[in-house]
C-alpha positions as CSV (number, residue, x, y, z in Angstrom):
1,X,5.0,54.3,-30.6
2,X,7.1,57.2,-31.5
3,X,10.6,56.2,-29.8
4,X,12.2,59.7,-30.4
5,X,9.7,60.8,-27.4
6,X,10.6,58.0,-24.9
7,X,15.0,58.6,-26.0
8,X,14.0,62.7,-25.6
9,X,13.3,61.4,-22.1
10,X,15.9,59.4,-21.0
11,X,18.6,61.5,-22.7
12,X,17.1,64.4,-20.7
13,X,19.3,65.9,-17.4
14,X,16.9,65.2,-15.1
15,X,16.9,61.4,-16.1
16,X,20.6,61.0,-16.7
17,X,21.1,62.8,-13.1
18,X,19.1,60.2,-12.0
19,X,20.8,56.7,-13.9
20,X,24.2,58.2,-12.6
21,X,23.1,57.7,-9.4
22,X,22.1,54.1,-10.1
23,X,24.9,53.9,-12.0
24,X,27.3,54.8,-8.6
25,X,25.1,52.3,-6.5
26,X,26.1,49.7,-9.3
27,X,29.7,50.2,-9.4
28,X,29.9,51.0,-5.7
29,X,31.7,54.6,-6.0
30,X,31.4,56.5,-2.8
31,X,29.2,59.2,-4.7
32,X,27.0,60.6,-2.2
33,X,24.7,63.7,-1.2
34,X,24.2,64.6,2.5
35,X,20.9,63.2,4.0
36,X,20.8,67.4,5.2
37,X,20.9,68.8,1.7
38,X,18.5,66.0,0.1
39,X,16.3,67.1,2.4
40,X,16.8,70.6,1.5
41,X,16.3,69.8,-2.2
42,X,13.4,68.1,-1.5
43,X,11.4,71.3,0.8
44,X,12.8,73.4,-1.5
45,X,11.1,71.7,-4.9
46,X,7.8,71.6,-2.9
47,X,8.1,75.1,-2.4
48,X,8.2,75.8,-6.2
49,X,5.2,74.0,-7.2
50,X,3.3,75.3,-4.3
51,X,4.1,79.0,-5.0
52,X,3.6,78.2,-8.8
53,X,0.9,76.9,-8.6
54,X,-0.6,79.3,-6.2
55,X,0.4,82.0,-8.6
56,X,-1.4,80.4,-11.3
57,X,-4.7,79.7,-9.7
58,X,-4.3,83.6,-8.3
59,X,-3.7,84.7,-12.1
60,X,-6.5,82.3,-13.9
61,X,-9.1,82.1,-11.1
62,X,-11.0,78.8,-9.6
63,X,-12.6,78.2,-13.2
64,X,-15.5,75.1,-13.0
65,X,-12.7,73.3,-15.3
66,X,-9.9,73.7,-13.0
67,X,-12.3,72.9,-9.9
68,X,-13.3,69.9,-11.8
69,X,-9.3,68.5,-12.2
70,X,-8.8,69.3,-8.7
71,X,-12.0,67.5,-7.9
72,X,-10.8,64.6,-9.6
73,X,-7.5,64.3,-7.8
74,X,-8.9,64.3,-4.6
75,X,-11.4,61.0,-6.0
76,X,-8.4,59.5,-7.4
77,X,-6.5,59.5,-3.9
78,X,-9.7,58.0,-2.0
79,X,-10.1,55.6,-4.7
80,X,-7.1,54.2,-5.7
81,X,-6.0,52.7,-2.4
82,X,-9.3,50.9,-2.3
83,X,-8.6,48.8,-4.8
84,X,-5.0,48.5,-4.8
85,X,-5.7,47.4,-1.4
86,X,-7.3,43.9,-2.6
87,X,-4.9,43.0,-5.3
88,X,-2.4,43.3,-2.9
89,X,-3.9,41.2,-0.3
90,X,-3.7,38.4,-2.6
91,X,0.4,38.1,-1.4
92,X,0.4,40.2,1.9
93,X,-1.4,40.7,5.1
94,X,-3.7,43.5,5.9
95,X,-1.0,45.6,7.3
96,X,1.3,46.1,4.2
97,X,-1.5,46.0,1.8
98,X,-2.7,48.8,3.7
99,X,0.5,50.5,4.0
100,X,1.4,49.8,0.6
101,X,-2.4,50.6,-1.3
102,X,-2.2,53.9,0.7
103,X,1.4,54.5,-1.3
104,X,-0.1,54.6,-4.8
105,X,-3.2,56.9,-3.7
106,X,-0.6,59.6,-3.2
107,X,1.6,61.0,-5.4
108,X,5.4,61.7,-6.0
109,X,6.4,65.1,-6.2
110,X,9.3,64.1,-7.9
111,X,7.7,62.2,-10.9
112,X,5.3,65.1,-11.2
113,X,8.3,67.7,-11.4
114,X,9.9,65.3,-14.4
115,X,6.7,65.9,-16.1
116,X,6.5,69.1,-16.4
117,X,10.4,69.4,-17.5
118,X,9.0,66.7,-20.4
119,X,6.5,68.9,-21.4
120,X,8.9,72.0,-20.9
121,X,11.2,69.7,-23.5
122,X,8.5,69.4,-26.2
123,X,6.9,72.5,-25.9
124,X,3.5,71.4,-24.5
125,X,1.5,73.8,-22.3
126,X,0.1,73.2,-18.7
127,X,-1.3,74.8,-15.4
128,X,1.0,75.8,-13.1
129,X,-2.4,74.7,-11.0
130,X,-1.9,71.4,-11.1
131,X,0.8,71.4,-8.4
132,X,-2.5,72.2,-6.3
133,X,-4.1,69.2,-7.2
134,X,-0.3,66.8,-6.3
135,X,-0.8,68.9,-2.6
136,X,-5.0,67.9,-2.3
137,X,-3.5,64.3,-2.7
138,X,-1.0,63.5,-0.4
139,X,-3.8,63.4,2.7
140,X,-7.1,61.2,1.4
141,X,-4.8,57.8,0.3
142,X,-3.4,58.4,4.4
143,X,-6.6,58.4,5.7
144,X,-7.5,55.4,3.6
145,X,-5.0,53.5,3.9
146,X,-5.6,53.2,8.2
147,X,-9.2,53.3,7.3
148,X,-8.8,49.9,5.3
149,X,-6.4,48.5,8.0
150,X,-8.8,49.5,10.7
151,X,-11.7,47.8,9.4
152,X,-10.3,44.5,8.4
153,X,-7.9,43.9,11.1
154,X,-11.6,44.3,13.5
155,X,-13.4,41.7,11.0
156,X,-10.4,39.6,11.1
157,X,-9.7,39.8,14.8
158,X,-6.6,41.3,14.4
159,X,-5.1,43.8,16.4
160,X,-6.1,47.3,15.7
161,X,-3.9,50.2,16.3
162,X,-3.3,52.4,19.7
163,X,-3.3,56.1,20.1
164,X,-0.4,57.4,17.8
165,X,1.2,59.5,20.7
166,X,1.5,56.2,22.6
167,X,2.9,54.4,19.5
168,X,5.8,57.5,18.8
169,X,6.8,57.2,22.9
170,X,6.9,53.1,22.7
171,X,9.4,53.9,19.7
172,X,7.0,52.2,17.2
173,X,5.8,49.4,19.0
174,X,2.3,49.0,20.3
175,X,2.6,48.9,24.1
176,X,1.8,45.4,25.9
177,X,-1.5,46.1,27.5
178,X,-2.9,47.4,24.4
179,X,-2.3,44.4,21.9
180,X,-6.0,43.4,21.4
181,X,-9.2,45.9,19.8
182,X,-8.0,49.1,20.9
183,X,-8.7,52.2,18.9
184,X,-7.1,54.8,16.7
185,X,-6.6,58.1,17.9
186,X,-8.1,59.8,14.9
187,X,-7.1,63.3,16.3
188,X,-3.4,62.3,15.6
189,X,-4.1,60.6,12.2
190,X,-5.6,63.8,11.1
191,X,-2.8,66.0,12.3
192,X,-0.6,63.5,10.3
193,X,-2.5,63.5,7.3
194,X,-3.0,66.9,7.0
195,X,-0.1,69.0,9.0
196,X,3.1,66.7,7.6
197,X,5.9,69.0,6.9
198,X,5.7,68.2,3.1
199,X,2.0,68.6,2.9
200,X,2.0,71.3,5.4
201,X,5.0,73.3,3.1
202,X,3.1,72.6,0.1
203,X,-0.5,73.9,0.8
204,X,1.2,76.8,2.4
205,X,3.3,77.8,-0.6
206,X,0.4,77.8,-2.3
207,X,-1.4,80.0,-0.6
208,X,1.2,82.5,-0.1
209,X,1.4,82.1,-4.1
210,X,-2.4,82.6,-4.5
211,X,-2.4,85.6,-1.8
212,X,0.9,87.1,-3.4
213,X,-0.5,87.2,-6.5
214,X,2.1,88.7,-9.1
215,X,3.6,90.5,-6.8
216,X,4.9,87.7,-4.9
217,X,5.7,85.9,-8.5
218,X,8.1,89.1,-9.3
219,X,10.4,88.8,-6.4
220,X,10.4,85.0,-6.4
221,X,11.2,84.1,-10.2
222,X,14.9,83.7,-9.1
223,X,14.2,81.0,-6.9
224,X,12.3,79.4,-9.5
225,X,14.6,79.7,-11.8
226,X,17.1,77.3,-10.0
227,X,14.9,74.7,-9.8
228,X,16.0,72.6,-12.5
229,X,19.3,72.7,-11.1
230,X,18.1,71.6,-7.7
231,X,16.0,68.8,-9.8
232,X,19.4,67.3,-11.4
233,X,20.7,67.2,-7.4
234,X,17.6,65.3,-5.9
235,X,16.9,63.1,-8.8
236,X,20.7,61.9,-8.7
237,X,20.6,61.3,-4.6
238,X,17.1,59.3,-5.8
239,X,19.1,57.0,-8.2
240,X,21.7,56.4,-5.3
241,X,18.2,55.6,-3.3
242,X,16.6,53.6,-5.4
243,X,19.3,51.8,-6.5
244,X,20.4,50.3,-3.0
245,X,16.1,50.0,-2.1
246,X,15.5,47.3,-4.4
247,X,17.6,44.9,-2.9
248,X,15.3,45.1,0.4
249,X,12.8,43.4,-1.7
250,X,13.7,39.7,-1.4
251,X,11.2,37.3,-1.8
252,X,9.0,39.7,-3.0
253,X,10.6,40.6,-6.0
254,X,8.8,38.9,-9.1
255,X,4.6,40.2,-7.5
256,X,5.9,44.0,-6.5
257,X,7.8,44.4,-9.8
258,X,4.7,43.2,-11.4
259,X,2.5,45.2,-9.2
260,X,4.7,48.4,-9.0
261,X,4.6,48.5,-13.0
262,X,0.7,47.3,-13.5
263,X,-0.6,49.2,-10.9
264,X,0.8,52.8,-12.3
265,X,-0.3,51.5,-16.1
266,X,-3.8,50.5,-14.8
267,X,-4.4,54.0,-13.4
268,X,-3.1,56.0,-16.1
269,X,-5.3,54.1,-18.5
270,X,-8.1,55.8,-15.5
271,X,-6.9,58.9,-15.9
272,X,-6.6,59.7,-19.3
273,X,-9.9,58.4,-20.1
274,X,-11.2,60.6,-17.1
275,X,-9.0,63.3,-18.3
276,X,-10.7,62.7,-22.2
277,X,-14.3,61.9,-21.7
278,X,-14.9,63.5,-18.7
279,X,-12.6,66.8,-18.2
280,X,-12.1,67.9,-21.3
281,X,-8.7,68.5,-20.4
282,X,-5.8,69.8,-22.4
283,X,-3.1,67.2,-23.2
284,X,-0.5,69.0,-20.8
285,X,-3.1,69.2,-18.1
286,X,-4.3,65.7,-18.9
287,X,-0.5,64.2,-18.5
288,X,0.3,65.9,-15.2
289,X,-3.3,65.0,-13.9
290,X,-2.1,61.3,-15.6
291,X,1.4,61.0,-13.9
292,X,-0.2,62.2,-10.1
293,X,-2.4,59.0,-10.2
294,X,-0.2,57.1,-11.7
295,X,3.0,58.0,-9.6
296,X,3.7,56.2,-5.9
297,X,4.5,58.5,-2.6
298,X,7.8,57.3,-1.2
299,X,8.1,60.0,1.5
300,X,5.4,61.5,3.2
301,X,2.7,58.3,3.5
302,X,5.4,55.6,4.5
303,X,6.4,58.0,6.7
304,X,2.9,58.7,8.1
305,X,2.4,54.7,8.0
306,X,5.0,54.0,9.8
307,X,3.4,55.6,12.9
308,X,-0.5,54.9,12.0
309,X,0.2,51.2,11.5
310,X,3.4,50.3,12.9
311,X,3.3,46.2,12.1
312,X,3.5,47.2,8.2
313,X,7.1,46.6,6.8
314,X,8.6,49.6,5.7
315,X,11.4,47.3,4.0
316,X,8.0,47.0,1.1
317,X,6.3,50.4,1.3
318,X,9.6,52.7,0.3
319,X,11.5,49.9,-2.1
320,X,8.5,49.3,-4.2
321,X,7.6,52.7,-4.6
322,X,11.0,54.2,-4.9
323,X,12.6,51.5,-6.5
324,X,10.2,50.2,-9.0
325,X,7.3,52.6,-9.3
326,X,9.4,55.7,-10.0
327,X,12.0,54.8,-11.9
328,X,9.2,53.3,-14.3
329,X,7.2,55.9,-14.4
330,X,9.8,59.0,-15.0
331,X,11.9,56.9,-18.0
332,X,9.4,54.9,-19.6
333,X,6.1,56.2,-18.4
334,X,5.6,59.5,-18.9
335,X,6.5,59.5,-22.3
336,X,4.3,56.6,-22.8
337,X,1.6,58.0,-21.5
338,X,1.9,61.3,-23.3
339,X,2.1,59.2,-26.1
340,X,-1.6,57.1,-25.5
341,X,-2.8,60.6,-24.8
342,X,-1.2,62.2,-27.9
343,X,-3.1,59.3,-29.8
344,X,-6.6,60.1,-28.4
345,X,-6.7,64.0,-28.7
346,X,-5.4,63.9,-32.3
């Protein structure tokens, strides 16, 4: 393996942004960004993919290749959770393998946008469209995720859950007179899955992108162009994060840092053979398509799981996929799987 393109990485901003926050965490400095402004980092990068990639697909048109990448996303998220669900079952119960399978089917917007500055760095092109395929992702892993927990919790006669309204007034907790084979309120999960303020802000910038055309893509270049700025802030409160996450794991520690490096490897070994054999993709497209199965939602599905299965331990769902996952994937991953990918097109 050509180490030059793993150092590239981890000497790049982004990266070092991020290891300084660990870094703080690790010497206990009082370094630290204001839960308002992460969250203002974070709407404002989903913004810029969404309109980018909006802008793209307005400029180069649904072709039957980029309907086909996009096609694939949306089977990766249904299928992923399926079977991440039973490896984890062999160490937790139905509720956090659900919660937790339902994590890796989504994606990290985050590890996607570190991508894209690694191809920036070595000069390899991409779609701006792909950032359409990270926003058709977020909702099918939700969906399967309570689907999964619904179904085994019946054939186990376990508790299922209660109308998510009732769930969000109990503050979380399933009311007394519902505790055994009541039903989800699918109207809710829907709403969830598909109108969450990240997935909501990143469909939408798309199509405002797509309907703007180059127009829109004139007056908003100077927002873009700030982006990589606002990526250095957000990846440095994630180090802070991820750094003070991990110790939430516990017990746990030895089968989720097994799991939350395996599990990404396994399916970017899937989608770069799908993204070879079966796409025809290029080897920008092919990496970004790679790194959104391969990458681990730590905002909006644990958020969403939370409410749709409220016995599943968010101590596990975020630490795992923000403290393990991630990190993983945006120093040692993506280059590595550029690198597997470099090795098969050439």
């Amino acid at each position: 393996m050509d180490l030059k393109i793993i150092l590239d990485n981890i000497l790049s901003p982004p990266i070092l942004f991020f290891l300084l926050g660990v870094f703080a965490v690790f010497v206990k400095s009082n370094l630290e960004i204001p839960h308002a402004l992460a969250q203002f980092f974070t709407l404002y990068l989903l913004m810029d993919i969404g309109f980018k990639g909006g802008h793209e697909l307005a400029v180069s048109g649904f072709t039957p290749g980029i309907l086909s990448i996009l096609g694939a996303c949306i089977v990766m998220a249904f299928v992923v959770p399926l079977y991440a669900y039973f490896v984890l079952r062999t160490k937790f119960n139905i509720e956090n393998s659900a919660a937790i399978a339902a994590t890796y089917g989504s994606v990290s917007a985050v590890t996607f946008i570190s991508a894209k500055s690694f191809l920036e760095i070595i000069k390899v092109p991409f779609g701006e469209y792909m950032g359409a395929g990270m926003a058709l992702m977020e909702s099918p892993a939700i969906i399967v995720g309570v689907i999964m927990y619904q179904y085994y919790s019946v054939k186990n006669n376990k508790t299922t859950t209660v109308d998510l309204a009732e769930i969000a007034l109990a503050g979380g907790k399933i009311p007394d007179d519902h505790t055994h084979h009541t039903t989800v309120n699918w109207g809710h999960l829907m709403n969830d899955a598909l109108f969450n303020g990240s997935v909501l802000l990143l469909l939408g910038s798309l199509l405002i992108g797509y309907v703007t055309g180059e127009r829109g893509w004139k007056s908003f270049a100077p927002f873009d162009a700030l982006s990589k700025g606002i990526l250095g802030f957000y990846l440095l409160d994630n180090g802070i994060i991820a750094a003070r996450q991990i110790r939430s794991l516990q017990g746990n520690v030895v089968f989720l840092l097994g799991f939350g490096i395996l599990m990404p490897l396994f399916n970017a070994i899937i989608a770069i053979l799908i993204a070879k054999y079966i796409l025809n993709a290029g080897m920008g497209d092919a990496l970004l398509f790679t790194v959104l199965c391969a990458s681990a939602s730590y905002i909006a599905v644990p958020a969403a799981m939370r409410l749709a299965i409220p016995k599943a331990n968010p101590a596990l769902t975020v630490p795992v996929a923000l403290g393990i996952t991630f990190p993983f994937n945006v120093i040692v991953g993506i280059p590595t799987y550029y690198y597997i990918i470099l090795a098969l097109w050439k």
